[in-house]
C-alpha positions in Angstrom: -133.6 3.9 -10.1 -129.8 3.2 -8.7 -129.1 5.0 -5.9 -125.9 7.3 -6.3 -123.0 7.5 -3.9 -123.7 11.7 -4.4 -126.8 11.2 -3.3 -125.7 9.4 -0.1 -123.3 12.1 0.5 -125.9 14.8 -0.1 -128.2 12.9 2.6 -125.1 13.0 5.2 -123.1 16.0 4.9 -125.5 18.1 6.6 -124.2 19.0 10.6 -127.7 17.2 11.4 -128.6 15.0 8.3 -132.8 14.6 8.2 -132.3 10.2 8.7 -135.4 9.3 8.6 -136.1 11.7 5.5 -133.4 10.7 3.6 -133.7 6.5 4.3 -137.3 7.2 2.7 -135.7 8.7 -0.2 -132.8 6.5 -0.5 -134.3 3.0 0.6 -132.7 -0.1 0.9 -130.5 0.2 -2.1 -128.2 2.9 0.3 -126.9 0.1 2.2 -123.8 -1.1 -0.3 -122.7 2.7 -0.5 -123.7 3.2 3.5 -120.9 -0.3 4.1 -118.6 1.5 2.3 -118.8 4.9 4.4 -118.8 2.5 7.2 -115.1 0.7 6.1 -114.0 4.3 5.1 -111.3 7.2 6.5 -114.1 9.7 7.5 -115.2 8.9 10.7 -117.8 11.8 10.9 -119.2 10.0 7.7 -119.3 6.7 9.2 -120.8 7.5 11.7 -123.7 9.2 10.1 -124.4 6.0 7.7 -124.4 3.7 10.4 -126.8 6.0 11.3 -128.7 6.3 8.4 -128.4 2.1 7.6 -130.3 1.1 11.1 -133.0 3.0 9.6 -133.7 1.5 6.3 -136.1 -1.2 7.6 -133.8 -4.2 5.2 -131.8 -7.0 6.3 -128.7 -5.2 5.2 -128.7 -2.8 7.4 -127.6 -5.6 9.8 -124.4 -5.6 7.8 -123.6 -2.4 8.0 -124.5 -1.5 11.6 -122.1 -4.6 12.4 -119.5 -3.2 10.5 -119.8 -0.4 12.3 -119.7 -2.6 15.5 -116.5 -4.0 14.3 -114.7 -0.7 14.2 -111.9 0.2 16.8 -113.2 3.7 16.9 -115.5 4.1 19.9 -117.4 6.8 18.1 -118.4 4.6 15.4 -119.1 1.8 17.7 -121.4 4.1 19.4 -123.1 5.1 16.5 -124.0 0.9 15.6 -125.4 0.9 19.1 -127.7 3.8 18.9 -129.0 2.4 15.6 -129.6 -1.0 17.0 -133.0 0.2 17.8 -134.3 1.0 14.1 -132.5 -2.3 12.9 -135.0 -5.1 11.7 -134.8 -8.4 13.5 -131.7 -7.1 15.5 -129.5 -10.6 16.0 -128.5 -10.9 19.7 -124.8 -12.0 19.2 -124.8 -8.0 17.3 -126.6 -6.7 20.5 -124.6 -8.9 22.7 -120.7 -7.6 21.3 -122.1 -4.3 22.0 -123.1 -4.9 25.8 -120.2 -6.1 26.1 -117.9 -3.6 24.5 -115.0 -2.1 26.5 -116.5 1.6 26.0 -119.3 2.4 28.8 -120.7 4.7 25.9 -121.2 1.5 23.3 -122.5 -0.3 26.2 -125.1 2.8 27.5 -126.1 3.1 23.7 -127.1 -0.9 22.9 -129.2 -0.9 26.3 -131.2 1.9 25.2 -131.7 0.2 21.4 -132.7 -3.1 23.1 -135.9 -0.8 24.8 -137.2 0.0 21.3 -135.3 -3.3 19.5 -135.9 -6.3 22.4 -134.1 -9.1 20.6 -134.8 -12.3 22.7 -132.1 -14.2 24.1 -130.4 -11.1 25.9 -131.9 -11.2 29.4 -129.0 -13.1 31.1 -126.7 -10.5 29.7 -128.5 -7.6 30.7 -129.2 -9.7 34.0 -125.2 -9.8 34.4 -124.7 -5.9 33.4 -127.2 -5.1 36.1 -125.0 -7.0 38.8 -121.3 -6.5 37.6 -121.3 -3.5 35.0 -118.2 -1.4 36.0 -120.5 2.0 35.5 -123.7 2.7 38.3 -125.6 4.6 35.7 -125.2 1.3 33.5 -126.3 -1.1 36.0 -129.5 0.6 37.0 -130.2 1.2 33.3 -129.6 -2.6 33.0 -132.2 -3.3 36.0 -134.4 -1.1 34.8 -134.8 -3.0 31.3 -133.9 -5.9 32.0 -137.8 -7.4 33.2 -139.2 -5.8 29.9 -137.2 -8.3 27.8 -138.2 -11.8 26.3 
């Protein structure tokens, strides 16, 4: 059965949307209507299917939480960090553009994910954030995770 774009809405337009219900509901065949949210005007919207996508356990929620990454808006930049940690197979340029963004909030939000996500090939970035980040909180975070990567 096709997932609807009415049902996608239905899943998001609560204040507090039930994700992990509604990505078990929806399932992979979201993520083309969850892109287009993503690329759209409503930022409260976008945010909440970058949201939803990290948690649909497919390899296109890695297109949609990098569209999301891609956005000018910090907000929805913030939201593609967060979800880093649900993504499957997270790919560490992805992770890396985030812990690098210019927003200490994208930045706070893709160390967290790589906690939970621990994509290989990040250590020497995290190692650099822990020495040079601009924010204290950031750089302890950074030391902090840091050892527990591969």
């Amino acid at each position: 059965m096709a997932v609807t774009r009415d049902q996608v809405l239905a899943a998001l337009y609560p204040d507090e949307p039930d994700y992990e219900e509604a990505a078990r509901r929806l399932g992979p065949d979201a993520a083309p209507l969850l892109l287009e949210l993503v690329e759209g005007d409503d930022l409260g919207l976008a945010s909440k299917a970058a949201s939803l996508a990290g948690l649909l356990g497919t390899n296109r929620s890695v297109e949609v939480v990098a569209a999301a990454a891609r956005s000018p808006q910090p907000v929805l930049r913030v939201a593609a960090a967060a979800a880093l940690s649900n993504v499957p197979n997270v790919p560490s340029d992805l992770a890396e553009t985030l812990l690098v963004d210019s927003d200490a909030g994208v930045r706070k939000w893709a160390l967290r994910s790589l906690e939970t996500a621990r994509p290989a090939g990040l250590k020497g970035r995290v190692r650099a954030m822990a020495a040079s980040d601009p924010e204290e909180e950031l750089r302890n975070l950074a030391r902090r995770i840091e050892p527990e990567l591969p």
